[in-house]
Backbone as CSV, one residue per row, in Angstrom:
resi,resn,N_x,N_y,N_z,CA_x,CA_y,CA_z,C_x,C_y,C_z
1,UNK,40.584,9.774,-25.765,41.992,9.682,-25.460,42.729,10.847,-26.103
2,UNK,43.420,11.737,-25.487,44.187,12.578,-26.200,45.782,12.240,-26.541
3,UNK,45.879,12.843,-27.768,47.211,12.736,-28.231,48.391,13.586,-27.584
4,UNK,49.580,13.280,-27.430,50.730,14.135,-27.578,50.519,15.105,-28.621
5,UNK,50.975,16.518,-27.902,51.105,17.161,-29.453,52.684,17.589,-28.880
6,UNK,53.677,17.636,-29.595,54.963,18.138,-29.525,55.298,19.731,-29.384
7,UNK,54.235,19.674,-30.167,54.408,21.595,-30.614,53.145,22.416,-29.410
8,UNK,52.795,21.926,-28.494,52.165,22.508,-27.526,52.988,22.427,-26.294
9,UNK,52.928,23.535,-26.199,54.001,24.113,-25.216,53.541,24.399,-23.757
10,UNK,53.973,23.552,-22.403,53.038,23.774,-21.550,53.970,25.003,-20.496
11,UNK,53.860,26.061,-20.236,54.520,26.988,-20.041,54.600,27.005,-18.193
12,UNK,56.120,27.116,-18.037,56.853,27.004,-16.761,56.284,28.664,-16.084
13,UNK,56.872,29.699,-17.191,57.593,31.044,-17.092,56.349,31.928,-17.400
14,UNK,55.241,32.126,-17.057,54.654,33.295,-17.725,54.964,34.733,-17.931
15,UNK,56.078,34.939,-17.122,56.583,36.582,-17.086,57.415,36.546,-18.176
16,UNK,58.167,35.312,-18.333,59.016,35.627,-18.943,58.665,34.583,-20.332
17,UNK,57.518,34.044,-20.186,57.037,33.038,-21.846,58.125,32.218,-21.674
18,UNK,58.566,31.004,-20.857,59.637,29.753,-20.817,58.593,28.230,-20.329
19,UNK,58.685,27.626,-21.258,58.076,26.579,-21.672,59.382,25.255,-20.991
20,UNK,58.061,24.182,-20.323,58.822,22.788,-20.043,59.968,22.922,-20.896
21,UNK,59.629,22.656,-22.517,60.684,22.022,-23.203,61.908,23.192,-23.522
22,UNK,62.071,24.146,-23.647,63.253,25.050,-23.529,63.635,24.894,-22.141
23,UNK,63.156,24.358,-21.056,63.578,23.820,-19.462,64.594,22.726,-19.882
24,UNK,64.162,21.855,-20.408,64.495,20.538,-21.035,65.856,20.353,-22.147
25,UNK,65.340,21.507,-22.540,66.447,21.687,-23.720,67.552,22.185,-23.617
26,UNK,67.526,22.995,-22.209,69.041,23.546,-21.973,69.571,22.461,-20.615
27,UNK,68.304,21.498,-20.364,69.291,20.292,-19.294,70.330,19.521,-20.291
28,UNK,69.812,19.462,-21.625,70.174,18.281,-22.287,71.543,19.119,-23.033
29,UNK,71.141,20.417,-23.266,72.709,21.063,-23.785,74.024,20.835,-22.547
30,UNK,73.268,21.408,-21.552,74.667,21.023,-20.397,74.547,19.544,-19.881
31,UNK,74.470,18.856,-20.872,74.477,17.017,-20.562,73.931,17.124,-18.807
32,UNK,72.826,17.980,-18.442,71.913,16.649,-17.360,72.712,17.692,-16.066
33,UNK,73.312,18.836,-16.922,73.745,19.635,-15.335,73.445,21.127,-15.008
34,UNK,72.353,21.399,-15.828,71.898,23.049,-15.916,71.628,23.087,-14.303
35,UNK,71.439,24.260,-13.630,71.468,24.950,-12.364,70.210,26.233,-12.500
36,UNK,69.150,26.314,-11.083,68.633,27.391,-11.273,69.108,28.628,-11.533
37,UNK,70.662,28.703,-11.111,71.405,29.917,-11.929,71.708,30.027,-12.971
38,UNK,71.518,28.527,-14.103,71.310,28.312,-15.428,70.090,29.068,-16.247
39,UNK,69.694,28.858,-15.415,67.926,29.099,-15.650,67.229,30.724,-15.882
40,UNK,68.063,31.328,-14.604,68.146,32.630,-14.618,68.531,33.207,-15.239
41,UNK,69.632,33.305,-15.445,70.797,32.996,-16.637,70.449,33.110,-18.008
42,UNK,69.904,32.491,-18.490,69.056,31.917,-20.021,68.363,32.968,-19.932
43,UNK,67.146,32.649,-19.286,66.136,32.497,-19.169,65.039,33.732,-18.474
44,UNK,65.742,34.517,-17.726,65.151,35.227,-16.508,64.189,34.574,-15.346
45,UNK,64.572,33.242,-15.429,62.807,32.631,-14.001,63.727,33.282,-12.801
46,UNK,62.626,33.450,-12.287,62.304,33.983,-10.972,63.042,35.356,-10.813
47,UNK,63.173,36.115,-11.812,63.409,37.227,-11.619,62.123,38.614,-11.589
48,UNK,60.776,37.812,-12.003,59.866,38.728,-12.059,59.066,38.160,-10.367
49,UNK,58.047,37.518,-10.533,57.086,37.309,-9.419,57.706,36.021,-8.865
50,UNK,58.564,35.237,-9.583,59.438,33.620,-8.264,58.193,32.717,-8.103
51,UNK,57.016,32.721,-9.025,55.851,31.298,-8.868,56.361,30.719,-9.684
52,UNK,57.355,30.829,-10.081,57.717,29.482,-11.331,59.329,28.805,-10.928
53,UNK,59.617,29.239,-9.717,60.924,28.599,-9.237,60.880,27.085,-9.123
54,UNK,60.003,27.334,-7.949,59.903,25.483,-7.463,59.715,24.736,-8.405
55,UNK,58.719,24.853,-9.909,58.246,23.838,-10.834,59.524,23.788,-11.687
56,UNK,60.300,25.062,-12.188,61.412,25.012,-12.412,62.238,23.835,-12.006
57,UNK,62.340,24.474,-10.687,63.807,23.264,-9.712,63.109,21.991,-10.157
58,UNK,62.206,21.720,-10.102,61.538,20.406,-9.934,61.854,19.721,-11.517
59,UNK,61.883,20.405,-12.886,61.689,19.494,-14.124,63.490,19.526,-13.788
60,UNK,64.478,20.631,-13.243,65.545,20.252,-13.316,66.102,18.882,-12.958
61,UNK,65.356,18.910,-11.642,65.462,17.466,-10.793,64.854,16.244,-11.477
62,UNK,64.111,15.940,-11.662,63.539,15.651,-12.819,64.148,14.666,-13.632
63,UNK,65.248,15.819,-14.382,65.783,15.403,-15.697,67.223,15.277,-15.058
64,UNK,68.336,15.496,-14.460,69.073,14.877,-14.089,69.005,13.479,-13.435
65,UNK,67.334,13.123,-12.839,67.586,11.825,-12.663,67.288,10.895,-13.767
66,UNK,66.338,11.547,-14.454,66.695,10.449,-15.353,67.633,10.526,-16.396
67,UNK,68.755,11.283,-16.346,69.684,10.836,-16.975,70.606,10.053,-16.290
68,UNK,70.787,9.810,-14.774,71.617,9.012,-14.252,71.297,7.838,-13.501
69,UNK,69.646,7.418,-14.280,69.782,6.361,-13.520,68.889,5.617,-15.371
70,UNK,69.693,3.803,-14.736,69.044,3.048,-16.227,67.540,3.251,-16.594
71,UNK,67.222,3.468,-17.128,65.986,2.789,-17.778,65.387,1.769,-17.053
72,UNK,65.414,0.617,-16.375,64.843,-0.246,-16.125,65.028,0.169,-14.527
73,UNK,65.572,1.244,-14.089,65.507,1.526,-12.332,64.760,1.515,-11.892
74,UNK,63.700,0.894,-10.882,63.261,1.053,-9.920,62.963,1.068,-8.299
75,UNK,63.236,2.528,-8.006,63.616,2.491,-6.395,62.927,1.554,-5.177
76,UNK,61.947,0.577,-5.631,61.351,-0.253,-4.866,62.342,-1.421,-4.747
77,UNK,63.233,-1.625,-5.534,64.118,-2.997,-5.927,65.025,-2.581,-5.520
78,UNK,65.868,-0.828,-5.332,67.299,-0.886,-5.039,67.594,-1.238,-3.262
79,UNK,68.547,-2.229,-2.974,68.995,-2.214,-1.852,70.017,-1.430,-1.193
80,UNK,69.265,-1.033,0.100,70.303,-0.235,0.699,71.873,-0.607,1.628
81,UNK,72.769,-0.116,1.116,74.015,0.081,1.716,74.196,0.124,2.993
């Protein structure tokens, strides 16, 4: 069984060395609303070769949902409108 390690860094950005958790860390500075122009921004993604956009967009997406939806959500239970 392997452990969590905190301090292993699984890397988004290789051109530019940007790791999940600095992804993570600037959703949680702009409370849950960073933008791939955030990202760029910071960061430089997708300004060298663009293979790290989509996984990018994706932890963004990601992490805005789970900041806006409870803890106990699950989309099998919500009814539709």
């Amino acid at each position: 069984m392997l452990e969590s390690n905190t301090s292993h860094a699984m890397y988004v950005c290789i051109c530019q060395q940007v790791t999940e958790s600095q992804i993570r860390q600037l959703c949680r500075e702009r409370g849950g609303k960073a933008s791939a122009s955030d990202l760029r921004e910071q960061f430089g993604l997708g300004l060298e070769c663009g293979k790290c956009s989509s996984h990018a967009r994706s932890i963004l997406r990601e992490y805005q949902q789970s900041v806006h939806q409870p803890e106990n959500y699950d989309p099998r239970l919500a009814i539709a409108v």
